[in-house]
N, C-alpha and C positions, 0 to 999 in steps of 0.2 A: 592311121595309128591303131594299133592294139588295142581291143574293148578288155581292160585290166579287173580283176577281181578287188576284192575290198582289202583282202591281204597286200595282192601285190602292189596297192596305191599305197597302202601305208608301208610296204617294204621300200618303195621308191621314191617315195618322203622322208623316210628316217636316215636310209641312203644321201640323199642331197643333203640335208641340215648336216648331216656328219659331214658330207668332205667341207663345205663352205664352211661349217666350223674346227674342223679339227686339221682340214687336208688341203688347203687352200693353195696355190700355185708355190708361194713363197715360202712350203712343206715343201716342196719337192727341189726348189731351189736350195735349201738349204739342206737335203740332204744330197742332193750332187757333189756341193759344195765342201761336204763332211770329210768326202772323198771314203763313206761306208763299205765296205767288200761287200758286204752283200748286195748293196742296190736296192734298197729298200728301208724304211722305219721299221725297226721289230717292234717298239710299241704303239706304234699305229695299227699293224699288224695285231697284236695282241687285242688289241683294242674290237677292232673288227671280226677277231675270233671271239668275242665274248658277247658279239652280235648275234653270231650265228650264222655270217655269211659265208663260211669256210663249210658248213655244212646243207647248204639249201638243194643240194642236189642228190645227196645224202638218204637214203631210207632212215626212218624214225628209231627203227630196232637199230641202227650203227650211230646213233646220237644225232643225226641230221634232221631236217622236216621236210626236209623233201618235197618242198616248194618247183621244183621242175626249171626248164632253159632258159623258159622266158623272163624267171622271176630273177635267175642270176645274170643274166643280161641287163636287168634293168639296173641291178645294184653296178656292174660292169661300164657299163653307160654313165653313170656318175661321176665314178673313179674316174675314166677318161676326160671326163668336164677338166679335171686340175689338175690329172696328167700321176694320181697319184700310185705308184708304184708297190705292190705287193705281190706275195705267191697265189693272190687270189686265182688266178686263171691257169696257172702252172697243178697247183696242186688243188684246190677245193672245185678245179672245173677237170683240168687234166686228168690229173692222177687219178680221180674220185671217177671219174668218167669209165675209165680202163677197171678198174675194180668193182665198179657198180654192174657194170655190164659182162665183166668173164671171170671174177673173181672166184675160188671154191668159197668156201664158207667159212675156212680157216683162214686165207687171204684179208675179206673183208670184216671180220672179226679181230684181227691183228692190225690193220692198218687205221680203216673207215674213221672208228673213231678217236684214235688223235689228230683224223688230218682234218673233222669236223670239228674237232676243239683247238685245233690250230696248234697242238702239241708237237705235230707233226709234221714235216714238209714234202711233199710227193710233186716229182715232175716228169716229164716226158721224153725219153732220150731217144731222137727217132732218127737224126738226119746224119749224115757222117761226112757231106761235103759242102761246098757253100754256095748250093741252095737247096732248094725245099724238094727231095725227091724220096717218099718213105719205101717205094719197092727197092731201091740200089740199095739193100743192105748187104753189105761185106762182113761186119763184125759175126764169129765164127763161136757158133755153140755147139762145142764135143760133147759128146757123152762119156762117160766117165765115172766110171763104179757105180754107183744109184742116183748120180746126177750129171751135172754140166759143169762145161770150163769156158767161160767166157774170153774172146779174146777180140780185141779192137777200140776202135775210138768212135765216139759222137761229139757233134761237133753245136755249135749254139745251141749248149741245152740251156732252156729257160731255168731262174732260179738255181741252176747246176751247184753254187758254191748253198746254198741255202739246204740243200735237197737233205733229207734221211732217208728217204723211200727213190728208186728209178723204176720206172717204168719202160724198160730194154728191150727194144726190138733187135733180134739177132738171126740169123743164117743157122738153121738146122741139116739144109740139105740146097740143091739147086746151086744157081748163080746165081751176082748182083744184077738186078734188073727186073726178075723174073718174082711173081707174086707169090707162087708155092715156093713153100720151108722155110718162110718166116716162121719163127716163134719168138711169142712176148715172155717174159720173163720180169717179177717181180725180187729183185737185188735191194738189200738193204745198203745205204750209201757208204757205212763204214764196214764192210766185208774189206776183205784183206786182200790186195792187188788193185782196187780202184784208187787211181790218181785224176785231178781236177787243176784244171789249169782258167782261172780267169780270165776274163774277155773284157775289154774294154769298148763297149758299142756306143755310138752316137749319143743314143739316147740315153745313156747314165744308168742304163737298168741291169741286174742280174742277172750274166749266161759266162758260163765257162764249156770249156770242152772238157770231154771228159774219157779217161782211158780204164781200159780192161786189159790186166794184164795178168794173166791165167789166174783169175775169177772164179771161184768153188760155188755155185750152188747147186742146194739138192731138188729131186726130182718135184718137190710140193713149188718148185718157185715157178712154173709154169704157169700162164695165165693162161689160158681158155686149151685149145687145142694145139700140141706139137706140130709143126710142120704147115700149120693150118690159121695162123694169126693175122694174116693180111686182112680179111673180111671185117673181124674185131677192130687192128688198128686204124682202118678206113672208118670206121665206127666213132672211134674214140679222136679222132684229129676232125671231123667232123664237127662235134660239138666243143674241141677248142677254139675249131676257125669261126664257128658261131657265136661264141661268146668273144672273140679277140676283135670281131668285125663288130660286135655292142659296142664296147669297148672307144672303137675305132669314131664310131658316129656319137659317140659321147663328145670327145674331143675335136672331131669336124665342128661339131655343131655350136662348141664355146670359141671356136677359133673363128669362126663366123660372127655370133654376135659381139664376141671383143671388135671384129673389124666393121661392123654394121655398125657402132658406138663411135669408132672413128672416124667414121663417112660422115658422123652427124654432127659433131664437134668439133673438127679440124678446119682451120680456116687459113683459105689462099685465093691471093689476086680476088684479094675483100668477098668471097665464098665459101658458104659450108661445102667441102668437096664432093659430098654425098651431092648434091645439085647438078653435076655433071653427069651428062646424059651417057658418056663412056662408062663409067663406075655405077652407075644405078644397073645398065644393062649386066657388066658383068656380078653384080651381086645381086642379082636377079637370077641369073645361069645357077650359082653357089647357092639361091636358094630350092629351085628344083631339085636341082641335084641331089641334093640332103633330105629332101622329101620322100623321093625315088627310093633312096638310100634306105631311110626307115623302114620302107615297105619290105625292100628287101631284104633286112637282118631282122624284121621279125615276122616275116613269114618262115626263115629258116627259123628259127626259135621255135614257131608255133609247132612246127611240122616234124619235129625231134621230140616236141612234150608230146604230139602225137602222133608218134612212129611212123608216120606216113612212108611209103617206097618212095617219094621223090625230095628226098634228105639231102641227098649226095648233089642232085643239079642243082636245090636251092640255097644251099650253104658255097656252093661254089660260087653260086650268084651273086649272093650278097658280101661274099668277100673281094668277091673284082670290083662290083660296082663302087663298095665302101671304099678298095683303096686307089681308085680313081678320082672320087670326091674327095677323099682325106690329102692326098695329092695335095689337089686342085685347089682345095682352101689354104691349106696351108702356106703355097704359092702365094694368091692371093695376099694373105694376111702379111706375110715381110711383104711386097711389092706397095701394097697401101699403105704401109705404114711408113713409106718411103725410109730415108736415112736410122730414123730410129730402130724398124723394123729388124736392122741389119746386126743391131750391136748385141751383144749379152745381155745388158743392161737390161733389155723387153723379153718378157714372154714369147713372144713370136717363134723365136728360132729352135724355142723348146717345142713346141708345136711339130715346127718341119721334119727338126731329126724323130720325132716319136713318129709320124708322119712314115718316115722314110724304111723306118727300122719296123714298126708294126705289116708295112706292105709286103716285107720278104721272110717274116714269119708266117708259117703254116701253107706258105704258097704264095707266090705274088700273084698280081692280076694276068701274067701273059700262064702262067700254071692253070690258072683255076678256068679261066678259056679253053683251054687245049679241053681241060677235062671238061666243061660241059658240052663242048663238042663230040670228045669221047661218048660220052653218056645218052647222046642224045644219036649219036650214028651220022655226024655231021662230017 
């Protein structure tokens, strides 16, 4: 485990007493239940911008503190304890991510701080078909008198219905497939020709697709380099997949002791079932596993606060590994819990589909293999 500074023990104490008090499982049930468009509590939300964790990755001069990866992981890891659902990771991780690192100075001065005061919502529009591949970008950016014309779609952008800010990866030049002529592009969400189509995912949470249909921006909505932004957006999905894989081991790790709590309580054929030597071995498995886990989403953590060259194979690591474990409990957890496990009624089944739907965000594990194999010339 992480040797934590004195900050970030009390960011990831203030963190836990909030969700247990404000954000507890049957918060998230109940806003499922609301049947919200957005897929989220805005004032919990609120609530949490007034914490400051919309801005912890944030430079101080843009209203952030700039507390760094590991300290938004830790707050990330919480949330995932109850499953609780915010633009936290889309925009105070995502978007702030992409601005922090290629923004001009007008970019980040325009956006930074309302998405650090949570005035603002900023997300990521990378993918365009369903699944996680960010070089196939098609969606097409002309030039056009002293700017661009946007045309095409993205498809499960996180927070999509919520967004003010996009963060647009588009085709400058080249074909889909190929890494050169991407360019990122900072689009304001109510610009004129973007349409948003909700998504209805497993897991209850907010992504819509979202269309460009000949989209005016001028030449200042550029982020980093024309023709030249794959480097960047490899950068910036990066430290989503690191904070989504926190996230991820937050909620492994409650879906474990919810079912470790069950092993000890539940009684059959006059036994606590936790006394069976089958069920001890495999929550024995569930608990290496989550140990392993740790090590690896916070070594990628560490190694992004500092910039280290092996970012890109450690974040790939720790999101295979994560959603192999997150899997694997979550399995576990409806299987132990036998019949109950199975109904709505339990937590459980919240668990699997976040489970299911966290694994094919940002990459699933058979992605993020190919690519450390990539990476390593395997």
């Amino acid at each position: 485990m992480a040797v934590l500074s004195e900050e970030q023990s009390m960011l990831r104490d203030a963190a836990k007493s909030w969700v247990q008090e404000k954000s507890p499982v049957t918060a998230f049930r109940k806003m499922r239940d609301s049947g919200v468009e957005l897929g989220y509590d805005a004032n919990a939300w609120n609530e949490m911008a007034e914490m400051g964790w919309a801005g912890v990755i944030i430079p101080e001069e843009y209203g952030g503190s700039n507390f760094g990866y590991l300290s938004m992981g830790l707050i990330l890891e919480e949330l995932g304890r109850t499953l609780t659902a915010s633009p936290l990771l889309a925009s105070g991780l995502g978007a702030a991510s992409a601005l922090v690192l290629g923004g001009t100075e007008e970019q980040k001065s325009n956006w930074l701080p309302k998405i650090a005061a949570g005035e603002a919502v900023g997300t990521l529009a990378v993918d365009e078909g369903a699944h996680h591949a960010p070089e196939k970008v098609a969606l097409k950016a002309e030039k056009s008198g002293d700017g661009y014309t946007l045309n095409g779609t993205k498809t499960f952008v996180l927070e999509g219905l919520a967004a003010n800010v996009y963060i647009v990866s588009a085709r400058t030049s080249g074909a889909p497939g190929e890494a050169n002529g991407i360019t990122l592009f900072v689009v304001p969400a109510d610009a004129a020709g973007i349409s948003k189509k909700r998504l209805s995912l497993a897991d209850s949470r907010g992504a819509a697709n979202v269309t460009f249909e000949n989209v005016k921006v001028g030449a200042d909505a550029v982020l980093g380099e024309e023709g030249n932004g794959y480097p960047l957006l490899e950068k910036v999905l990066d430290r989503a997949r690191a904070g989504l894989a926190a996230e991820m081991l937050g909620s492994a790790v409650q879906a474990f002791e919810v079912t470790l709590e069950y092993l000890k309580t539940r009684v059959q054929f006059g036994q606590v079932i936790g006394s069976f030597q089958a069920l001890q071995h495999r929550a024995a498995k569930m608990f290496t596993d989550l140990e392993l886990s740790r090590s690896a989403v916070e070594a990628a953590l560490q190694a992004i606060d500092a910039d280290t060259p092996d970012v890109p194979e450690l974040v790939s690591l720790a999101k295979a590994k994560m959603g192999d474990t997150f899997h694997l409990v979550s399995n576990e957890m409806v299987q132990m819990h036998g019949g109950i496990g199975m109904t709505d009624a339990h937590d459980a089944g919240f668990y699997l589909k976040r489970a299911r739907a966290a694994e094919a965000a940002f990459g699933n594990q058979a992605y993020h293999r190919d690519r450390y194999a990539r990476i390593n010339g395997y």
